[in-house]
Each structure stands twice: as C-alpha cells, then as structure tokens.
N, C-alpha and C positions, 0 to 999 in steps of 0.2 A: 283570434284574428291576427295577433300582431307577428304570432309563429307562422301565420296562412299564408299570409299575403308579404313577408317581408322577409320573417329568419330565414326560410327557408331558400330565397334566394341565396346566401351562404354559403348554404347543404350544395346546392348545384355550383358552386365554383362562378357565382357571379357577382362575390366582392368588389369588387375592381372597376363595375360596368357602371356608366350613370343612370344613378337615378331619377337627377334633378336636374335639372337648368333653370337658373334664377336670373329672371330680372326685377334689380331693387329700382330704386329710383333714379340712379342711375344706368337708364338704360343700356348706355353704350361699355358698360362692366359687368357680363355676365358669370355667375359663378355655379362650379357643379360639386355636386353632391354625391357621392359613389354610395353604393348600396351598402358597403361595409360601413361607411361613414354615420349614413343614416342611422342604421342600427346601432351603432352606437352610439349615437345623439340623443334616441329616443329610452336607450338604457340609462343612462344619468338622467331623463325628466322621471321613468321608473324609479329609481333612487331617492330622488327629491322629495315625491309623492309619498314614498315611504316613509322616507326623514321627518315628514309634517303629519304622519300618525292618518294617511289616507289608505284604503285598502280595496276590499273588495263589494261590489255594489254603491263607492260612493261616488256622486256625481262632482266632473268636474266640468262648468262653464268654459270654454275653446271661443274669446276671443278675439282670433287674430288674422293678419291680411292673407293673402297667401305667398306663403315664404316657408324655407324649409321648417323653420322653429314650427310653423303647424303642425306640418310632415311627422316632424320627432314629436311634440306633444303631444297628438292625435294616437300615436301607437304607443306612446310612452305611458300615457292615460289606460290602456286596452290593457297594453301588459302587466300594469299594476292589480288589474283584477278591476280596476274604476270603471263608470258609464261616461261615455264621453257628449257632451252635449253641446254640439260647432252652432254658431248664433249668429247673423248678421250684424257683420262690424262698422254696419254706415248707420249706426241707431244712437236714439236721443236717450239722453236719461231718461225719460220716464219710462219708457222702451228697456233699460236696462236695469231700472226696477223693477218690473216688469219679470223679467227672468229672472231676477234675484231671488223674489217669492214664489213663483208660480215653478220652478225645477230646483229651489232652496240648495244650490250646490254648496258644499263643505269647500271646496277651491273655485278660486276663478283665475283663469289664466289670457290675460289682457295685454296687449299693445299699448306702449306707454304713450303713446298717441289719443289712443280710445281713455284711456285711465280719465281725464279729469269727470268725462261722463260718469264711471263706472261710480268711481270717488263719491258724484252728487248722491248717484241711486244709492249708493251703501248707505248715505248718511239715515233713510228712510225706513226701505228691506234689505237690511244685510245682515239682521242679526243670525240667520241659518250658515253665511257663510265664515269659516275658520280662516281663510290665508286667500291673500289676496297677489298672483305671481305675475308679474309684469316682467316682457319682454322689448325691449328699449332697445331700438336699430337707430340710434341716434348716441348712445352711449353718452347720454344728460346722467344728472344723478338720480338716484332713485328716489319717488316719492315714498314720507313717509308712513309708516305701517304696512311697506309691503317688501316682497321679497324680490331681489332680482335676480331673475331665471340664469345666466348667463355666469354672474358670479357663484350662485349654490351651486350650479350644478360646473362648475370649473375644477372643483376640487371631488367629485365623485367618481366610482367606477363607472367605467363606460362598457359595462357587464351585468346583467338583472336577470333572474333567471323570471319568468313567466307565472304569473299566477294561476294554478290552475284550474280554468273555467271552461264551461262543455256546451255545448251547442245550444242551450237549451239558458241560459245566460244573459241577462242581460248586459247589449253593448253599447248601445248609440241611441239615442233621441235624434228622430228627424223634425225639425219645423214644418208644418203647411199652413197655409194660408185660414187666418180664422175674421169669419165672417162679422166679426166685432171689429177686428183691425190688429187685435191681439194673436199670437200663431198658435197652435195647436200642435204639443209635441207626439211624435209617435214614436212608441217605446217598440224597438227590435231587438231581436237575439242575435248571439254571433251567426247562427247558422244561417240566417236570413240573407247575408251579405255575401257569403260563400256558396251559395245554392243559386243565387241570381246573376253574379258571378261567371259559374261557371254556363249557366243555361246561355245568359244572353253576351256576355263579351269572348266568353272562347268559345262557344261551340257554336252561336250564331254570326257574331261580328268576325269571326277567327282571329282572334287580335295574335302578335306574335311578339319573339323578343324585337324584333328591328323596329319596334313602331315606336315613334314619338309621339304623345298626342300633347294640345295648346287648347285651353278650353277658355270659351269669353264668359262663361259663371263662373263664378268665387266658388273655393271650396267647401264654405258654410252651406251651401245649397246639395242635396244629396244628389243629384245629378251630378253634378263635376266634382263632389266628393268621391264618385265613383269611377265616374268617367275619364275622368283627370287624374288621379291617384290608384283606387284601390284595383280598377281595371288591368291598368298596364304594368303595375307593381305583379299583379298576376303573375304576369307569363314572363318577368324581365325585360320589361319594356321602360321606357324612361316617361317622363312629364316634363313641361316648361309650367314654370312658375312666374306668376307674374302681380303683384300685389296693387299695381292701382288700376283705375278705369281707365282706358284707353277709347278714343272714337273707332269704331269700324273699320275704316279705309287701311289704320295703322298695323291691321292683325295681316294686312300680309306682306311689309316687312317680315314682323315675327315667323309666320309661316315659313318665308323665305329663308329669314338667319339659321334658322334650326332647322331644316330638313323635315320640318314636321309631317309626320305622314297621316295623320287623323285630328281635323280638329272639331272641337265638343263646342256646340253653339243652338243658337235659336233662332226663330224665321225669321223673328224684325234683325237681328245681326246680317242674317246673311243677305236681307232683302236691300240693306244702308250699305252693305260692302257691294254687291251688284251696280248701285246707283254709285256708288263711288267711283266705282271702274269705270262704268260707261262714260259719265258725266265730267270726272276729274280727272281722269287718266292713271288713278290712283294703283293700277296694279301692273302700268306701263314698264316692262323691262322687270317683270319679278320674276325668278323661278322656281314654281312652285311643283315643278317635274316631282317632289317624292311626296306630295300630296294627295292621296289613294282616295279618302273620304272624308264628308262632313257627317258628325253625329247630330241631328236634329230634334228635338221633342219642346216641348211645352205648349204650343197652340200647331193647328193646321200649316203645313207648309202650300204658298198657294202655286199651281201650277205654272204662271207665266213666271214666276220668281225660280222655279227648279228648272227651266228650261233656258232661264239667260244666263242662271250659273253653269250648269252643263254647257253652253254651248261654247260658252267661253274658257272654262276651266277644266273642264274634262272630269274632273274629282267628282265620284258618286256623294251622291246627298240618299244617306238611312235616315225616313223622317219615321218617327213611334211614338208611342206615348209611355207618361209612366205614372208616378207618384207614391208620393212619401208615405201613403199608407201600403203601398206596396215594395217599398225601397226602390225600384228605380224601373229602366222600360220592360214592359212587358208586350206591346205590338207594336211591329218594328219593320220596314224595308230589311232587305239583306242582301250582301254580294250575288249578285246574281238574280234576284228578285224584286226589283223596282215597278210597283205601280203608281205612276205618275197621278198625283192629287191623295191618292191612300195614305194611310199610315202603315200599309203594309199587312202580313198578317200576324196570328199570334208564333209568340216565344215557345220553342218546345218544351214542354212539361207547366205550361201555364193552361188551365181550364176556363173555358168562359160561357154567359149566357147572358142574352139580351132580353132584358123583362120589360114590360108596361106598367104604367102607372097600378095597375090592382097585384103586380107580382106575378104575373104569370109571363110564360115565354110566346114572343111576340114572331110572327112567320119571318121569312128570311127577306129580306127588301123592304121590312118594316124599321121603323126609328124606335133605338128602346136604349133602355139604359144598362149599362152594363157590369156584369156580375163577375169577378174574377179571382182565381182559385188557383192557388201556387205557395211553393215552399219559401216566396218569400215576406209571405203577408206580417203585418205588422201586428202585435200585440192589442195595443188598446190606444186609447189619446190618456194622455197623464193628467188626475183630477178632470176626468167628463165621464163619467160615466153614461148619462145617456146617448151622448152623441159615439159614445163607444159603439153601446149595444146596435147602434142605429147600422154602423158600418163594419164592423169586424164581427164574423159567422164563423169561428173556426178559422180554417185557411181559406175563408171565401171574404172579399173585402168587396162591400156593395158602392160602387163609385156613382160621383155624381157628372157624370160624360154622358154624353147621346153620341151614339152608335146608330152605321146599317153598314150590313155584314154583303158583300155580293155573294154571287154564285160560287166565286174561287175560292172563297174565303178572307177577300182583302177587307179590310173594315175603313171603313168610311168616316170621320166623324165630321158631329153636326153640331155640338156645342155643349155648352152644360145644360144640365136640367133644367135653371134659373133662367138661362139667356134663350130658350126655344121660346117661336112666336108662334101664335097660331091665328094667320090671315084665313077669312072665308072658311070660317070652320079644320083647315089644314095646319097640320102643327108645321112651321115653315124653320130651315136650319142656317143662321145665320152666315156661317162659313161659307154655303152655298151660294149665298146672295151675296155675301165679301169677295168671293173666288172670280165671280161674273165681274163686279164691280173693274178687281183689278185686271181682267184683262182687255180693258179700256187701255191703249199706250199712256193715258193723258194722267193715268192713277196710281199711284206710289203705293199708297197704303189702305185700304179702306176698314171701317168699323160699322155696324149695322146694329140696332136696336129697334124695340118695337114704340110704340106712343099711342094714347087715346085719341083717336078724331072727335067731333063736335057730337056725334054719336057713342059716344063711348067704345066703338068697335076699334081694335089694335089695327095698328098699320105697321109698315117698314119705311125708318127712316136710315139715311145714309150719311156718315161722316165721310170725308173724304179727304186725301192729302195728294198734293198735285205731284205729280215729275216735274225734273226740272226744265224750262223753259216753258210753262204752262201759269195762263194768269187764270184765277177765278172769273166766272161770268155765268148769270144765267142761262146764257146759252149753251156755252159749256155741261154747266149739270143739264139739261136738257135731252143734249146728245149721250152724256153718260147713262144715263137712266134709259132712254130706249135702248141703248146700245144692251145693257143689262137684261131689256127686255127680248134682246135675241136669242136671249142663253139660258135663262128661264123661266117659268110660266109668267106669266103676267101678274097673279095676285101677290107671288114672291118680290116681283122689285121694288124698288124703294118708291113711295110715294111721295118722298120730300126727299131733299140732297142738302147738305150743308156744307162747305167748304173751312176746314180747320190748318193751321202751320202744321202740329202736331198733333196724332191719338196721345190720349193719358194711357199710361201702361204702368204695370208693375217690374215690377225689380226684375224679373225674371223676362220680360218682354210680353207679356201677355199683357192684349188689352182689355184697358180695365171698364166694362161695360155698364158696369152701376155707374162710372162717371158721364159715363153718353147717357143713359139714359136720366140722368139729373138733368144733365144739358137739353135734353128731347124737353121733357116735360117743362123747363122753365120757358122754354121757347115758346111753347103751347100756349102758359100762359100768359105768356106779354103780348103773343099774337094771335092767338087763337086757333093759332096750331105751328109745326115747326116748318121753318124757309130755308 
C-alpha cells in the first residue's frame, strides 16, 4: 500500500506537488508537505520500526491528531511490513487499556498530549507492548521510558526499501462501533483498500490530480482515513490536515483558504453549517467557487437539508453509505447521478441482496436488510469469533442497515435493524418519520424512537431540535406532528413530541438512539407515557 498509494507518486514526477496542508494550532501558519517530503518522512518511521526489532505482521497502535507525523507513520508502519491499527485519540484511559490488551500492539505511537492516558493504561495492560514512541508538537521533554519519534528518526535514512507483502496481507484494523461501548476491530488486507479505491474514488467520484479535499472526521475514522488521505494521494491529489475540533460555521474559512474542492463530511456537519449561513451570516463573503462537492455518509442525508445547501452553494452533495466491515462506501450519489433523499445507487463491482428476517430475498419495494459482496470485504472482527461468523460470508458481509431498493435501483435507507418500529402491525422506518419531521421550517434536527403505551403496543415518539427563532410550546409540537401527518401515513407519526437543546450523537454524528430511547421510556415511566 505504501508503494500504491504514495511511492509511486515519485515514479510519475510528482515530487515536488503538495501533498499536505497543515493546520496546527496555530491556525493562521499553514505548512506543506510535498510528496517527496512525505516519503521520506515515512521512510525514517520505516527505519525506526526496524531499529526497535518491529517487522512484518506486527501491530503498531497510531495514536495521533491529524498532522502530517500521522501521514509518515501510517505508511511508515505499512512499509515496514507492520499492521497499522489508527484508534481515537479523544479516549480515556481505560479506553486505552482497552486497546492495549484487546490489539496487544508490540509499538504504540502516541501524541505526547495523549501520553499521560496512555502512561495510566500501560501501568495495567501494557505488558504485550515493547516501545512506547511519542510524538511531541510542543517539543517539552520527553517522558520517561519512551522514545521520541523526532529525535530517532533525526538521524536515520530518509530511504527504506519496502517490505515485501502481497495482496493478500494483512494491513490495517478498522474500529466499528461495539455494541458494549467497546469497538470492534476489522482486520483488512492490502488489497481491500486498493480495490475500493479504485471502484469508488476514481472510477465513481472521478477524483483527479487538482483536487483538494478538507474532511471534518479525524483520520482515525476509516472514512476520512480514505477520504481524506489514501483517496486523493491516489491520483495526486493533495489533503488539508487539520488536528483539532473546530465548530461547523468555521470549515468554510478553511474551504475558502484552500481552494478546497471536495470536502469529506456528515449530515449533522453540513446540516450546523446550513443553519450557520442562514442564521449567522457565517459564509457571508466566502468563495467557495473551487468547491465541486460534498462527500456525505454515516446516517441519511435529509432532503430539506440537501436542498438549502444546493441552493445556496451550488456544490453537489454524494450522500452513500459504507462501513468498516467493508472498508469504506459502497452505495453512493455520483456526478451526474443525484437522487434527492437516496443514498444513491450501488458502487460498480459491489453485489448486493435484500433479505428478511428468515434470510430469504424480499420483493423490490420491500424493507430487508442488506447483503453485500465486493473485493473489499473485510476479514473477520479480531478475538469474536462468533460475531465474525455472524457477518463475514466469504466476500459477502451481512450488514445490519434496512434498505428498499426502487424501480431504478436507488436504495433508500430506513435504519438499522435494532432501530425499525413496527406501528399497527407495519414495520415503520424511522428516517422516514425524521425526514417528515424536518421538513417542518420550525425543525433543525429531529430523532424518532419507538415506546410502549399503557397497552404495551409500540408507538412513535419524536425528539425534536428547533431552528433558530423558534420557542418550544405545545402548540408548536401540535402543528409539527400534523404537519408530519401530511407527509406520511397516519400510524407512522409520532404520537408524542418532545422538545430537546440537543440529539445525543456519536463521534461520528449519528444519532445515538438507544439514548432516546432510555429517555422514551423513563418518560413513560414518571408519566405514564412520554410528553
């Protein structure tokens, strides 16, 4: 991968080009990073690695903000022959014990920021790891028992020849979400990342050299791991780096400074930047002329939210889905191909099938769940074995998304497995009744769960987040709930409304529906059902 996606830029005479735009914390001091540069940044972490007796198949821990020293460790890790395993760097010690035991890496290469965490967990699970390499952008001293990256590799060749590993290899652990609270790594091969790749960023998105992309996920996340880096490193295309959080409104500066012509994002970002423009003015006098499109995935994008950003900004919004047991999207919008509210159709040389609960294939306009088969499926989850056998079939990976497929082919989605309601005997799809919801003017954001009534029968209750100049009132939700009822059947609307500041979400912007649905039900029972 590290020869795929990076030397070979070289081979074609694009040394010279950037690869990187960095902003540190000092915003207003950008720095770049040239493609020959990188390469040889990430050949002295190859060197390092060597020096500390690391080789081929051994895991090294990745974590850091995003800043170039990722960039070079990430590939510096790849071409030592190692498995690189990128980790969320806003976690607690016990979270980073956590990792210590459960992917037992021989290195860990940390942010001397993150270090005092890392530090606690070693003191617990750390006996699997050997060397502990902290990268320090504060240039403090280095804590002791570890090595600082900056000074060993200061004095090494900035030349590594490649370890020899084949498709077939393992490279990278992706994180997903584990239903404990703990994540669930998925073990891929090199090929996995160069086949999805090539299907879905160059021959679907057509990415090219002149693109910039700016992604508002961290590159620990394998969406802007790919999106963000291994994507536009592709075709010689460059990346903006940006290592802290930033609010919404602020990305279109960034967009602006940089020319950026694609940026990598999610619906709650771009639905906070929408409400920012309107509301604040906040993109008053920006020019965002070389900005082509927005890459979209993680939850439904909702339709009144893709139609205030088009009309305002002109940039196509690609919304698709993907996931880490599949390395990245696999159904997508594309130039030229936008159905508004879809997620678009499938990735070419991805296969799929929509099954029902007993595993059989469910007619077309039916809600099923969906079966999906392509050269980039992922291996196994590391230490699960039954929850392996449960989703990876070969290169078919059984997800847990609800699907319906139209007549064209655009796929529709309706939620996860866990989150489908089923009102008056009909399995009801939340997205559907969040979609109605928000095209109320009065509704920023909404979130939908089910609840027991006094009969025990499920209902649909609604969380709701106002726009701005909107106060709560019962009337208000009153008018929202009929309103809802103009748009779909009657037994789907919500039979309770609640008015919240904020949805709880995950890191990734998806909301997190086990938390409404705690909130439903304690509601229930203080009142006897929820208001």
């Amino acid at each position: 991968m590290a020869e795929w996606f990076l030397d070979r830029r070289l081979e074609e005479g694009l040394g010279d080009k950037t690869a990187i735009y960095y902003h540190g914390s000092a915003i207003d001091q950008p720095r770049q990073l040239s493609y020959a540069q990188l390469v040889a940044e990430s050949c002295k972490v190859t060197n390092l690695l060597r020096e500390l007796g690391l080789g081929i198949e051994d895991r090294v821990l990745i974590l850091l903000p995003d800043t170039p020293a990722f960039v070079a460790c990430y590939f510096g890790v790849l071409r030592a022959g190692c498995v690189a395993v990128p980790a969320n760097n806003w976690l607690k010690a016990k979270d980073y014990a956590y990792y210590l035991e459960y992917a037992r890496p021989k290195a860990v290469i940390v942010d001397a920021e993150i270090w005092p965490a890392v530090d606690e967990a070693r003191k617990t699970e750390g006996r699997h790891t050997k060397h502990y390499i902290v990268h320090d952008r504060s240039f403090a001293a280095t804590p002791e028992g570890t090595v600082d990256i900056a000074q060993a590799c200061g004095s090494l060749p900035s030349t590594a020849r490649a370890e020899p590993t084949y498709r077939d290899d393992i490279s990278t652990w992706l994180s997903s979400s584990g239903s404990t609270g703990n994540p669930k790594c998925v073990v891929h091969m090199h090929h996995d990342f160069v086949w999805n790749t090539i299907a879905y960023a160059q021959r679907t998105l057509k990415l090219k050299p002149s693109d910039i992309t700016l992604s508002a996920p961290k590159l620990f996340f394998g969406y802007a791991l790919a999106s963000n880096m291994l994507f536009p490193f592709s075709v010689g295309g460059s990346c903006v780096l940006l290592p802290q959080r930033i609010k919404p409104a602020a990305y279109f500066e960034l967009l602006e400074r940089y020319a950026a012509t694609q940026f990598v994002t999610v619906p709650t970002t771009i639905a906070k930047m929408v409400a920012a423009a309107e509301n604040d003015g906040a993109a008053d006098g920006r020019d965002l002329s070389k900005l082509h499109s927005l890459i979209s995935a993680g939850e439904a994008l909702p339709p009144r939210i893709y139609r205030a950003w088009r009309d305002r900004f002109k940039a196509e919004i690609y919304d698709g889905i993907g996931s880490a047991e599949m390395f990245h999207v696999y159904i997508t919008n594309r130039p030229g191909d936008v159905k508004e509210g879809s997620l678009g159709k499938l990735v070419e040389g991805y296969e799929y099938e929509l099954v029902g609960d007993d595993g059989r294939p469910v007619a077309q306009g039916e809600i099923g769940t969906v079966v999906i088969r392509g050269g980039s499926a992922g291996l196994c989850y590391w230490r699960m074995r039954d929850k392996s056998r449960e989703t990876f079939h070969g290169d078919a990976v059984v997800g847990g998304d609800k699907f319906m497929v139209d007549a064209e082919g655009y796929f529709w989605y309706c939620g996860r497995g866990d989150d489908m309601l089923k009102c008056s005997g009909v399995f009801v799809s939340p997205v559907e009744v969040e979609n109605a919801l928000i095209a109320h003017p009065a509704v920023r954001e909404a979130g939908v769960v089910g609840f027991r009534d006094a009969d025990e029968l499920e209902k649909t209750m609604a969380f709701v987040e106002l726009a701005a100049g909107h106060e709560p009132s019962d009337e208000l939700g009153e008018q929202i709930i009929a309103h809802c009822r103009t748009l779909v059947a009657a037994f789907k609307a919500p039979r309770k409304l609640a008015f919240v500041a904020e949805l709880p979400r995950t890191e990734t912007g998806k909301i997190r529906r086990a938390a409404l649905r705690e909130l439903a039900a304690r509601q229930a029972d203080d009142r006897g059902g929820p208001a």
